[in-house]
N, C-alpha and C positions, 0 to 999 in steps of 0.2 A: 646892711650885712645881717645874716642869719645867725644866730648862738642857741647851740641846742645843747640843753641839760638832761642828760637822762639819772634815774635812781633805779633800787628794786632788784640788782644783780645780786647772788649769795650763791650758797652751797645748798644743796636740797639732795635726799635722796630718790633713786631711783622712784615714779610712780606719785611723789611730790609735786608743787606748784610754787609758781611766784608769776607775781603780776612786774612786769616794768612799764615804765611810765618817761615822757618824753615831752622837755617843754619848749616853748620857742622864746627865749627870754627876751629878746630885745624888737620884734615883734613889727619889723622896719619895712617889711615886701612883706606881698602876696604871695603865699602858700598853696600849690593846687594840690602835692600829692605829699605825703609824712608815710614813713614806714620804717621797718628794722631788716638787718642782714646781718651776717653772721660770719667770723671767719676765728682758724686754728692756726696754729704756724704749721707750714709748708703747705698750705691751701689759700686756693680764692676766698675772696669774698664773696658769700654767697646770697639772694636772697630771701626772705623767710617771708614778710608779709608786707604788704601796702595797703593803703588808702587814699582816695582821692578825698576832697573835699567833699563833694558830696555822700561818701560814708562807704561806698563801694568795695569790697576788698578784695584782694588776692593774697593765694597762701601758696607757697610751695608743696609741691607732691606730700615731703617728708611730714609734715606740721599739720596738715590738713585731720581736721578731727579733732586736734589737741589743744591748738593754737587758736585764740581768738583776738584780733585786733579791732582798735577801737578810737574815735576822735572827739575831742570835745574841741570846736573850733570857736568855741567863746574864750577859751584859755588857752587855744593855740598848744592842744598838747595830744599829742598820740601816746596811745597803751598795747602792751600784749601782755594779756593773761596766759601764762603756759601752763595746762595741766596733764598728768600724765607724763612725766617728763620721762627721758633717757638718756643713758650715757650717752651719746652719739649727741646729745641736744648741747653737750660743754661745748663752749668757747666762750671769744668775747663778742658779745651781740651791741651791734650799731645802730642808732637813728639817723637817718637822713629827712633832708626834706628838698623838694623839688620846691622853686620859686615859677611865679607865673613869668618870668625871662628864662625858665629852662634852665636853669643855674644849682647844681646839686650842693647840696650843705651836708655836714658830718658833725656828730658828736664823737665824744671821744671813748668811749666804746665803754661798757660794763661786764664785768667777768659771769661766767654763768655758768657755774660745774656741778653736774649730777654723779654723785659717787654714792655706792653702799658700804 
């Protein structure tokens, strides 16, 4: 089984930064893809960014530019640097990780609100 820990969520203003950070603690299956998503109440869960194991990434429309994701697969942990942040960037953002059986895994989400 997967257990993902994430840190790094807080309150920032508008035009501020925080880096989150995303581990895979118990380290038991093979990992191909780790990423974040992001959801508000009365909305989907949306996605923000991926990585494959090989380092490859994708970013949603919204984040692209701002958002940089990142993987150290010696420590089994993915990151996103958010800079430039916006109001529209609040919610609580999610790790996931994909196992090499296709099988998605979840943290339990960290709050992430930009207010001035």
């Amino acid at each position: 089984q997967v257990q993902l820990v994430e840190s790094g969520g807080g309150l920032v203003q508008p035009g501020g930064s925080l880096r989150l950070s995303c581990a895979d603690s118990r380290s038991i299956v093979t990992i191909r893809t780790m990423g974040w998503y992001r959801q508000t109440p009365g909305k989907q869960r949306e996605p923000v960014a991926t990585t494959t194991s090989g380092g490859t990434p994708n970013y949603s429309d919204s984040v692209k530019g701002r958002f940089t994701i990142s993987r150290d697969n010696a420590k089994n942990t993915v990151y996103l640097q958010m800079n430039n942040l916006k109001p529209e960037d609040t919610a609580v953002y999610y790790c996931y990780a994909k196992s090499s059986s296709y099988i998605n895994y979840w943290g339990q989400g960290t709050q992430v609100t930009v207010s001035s």
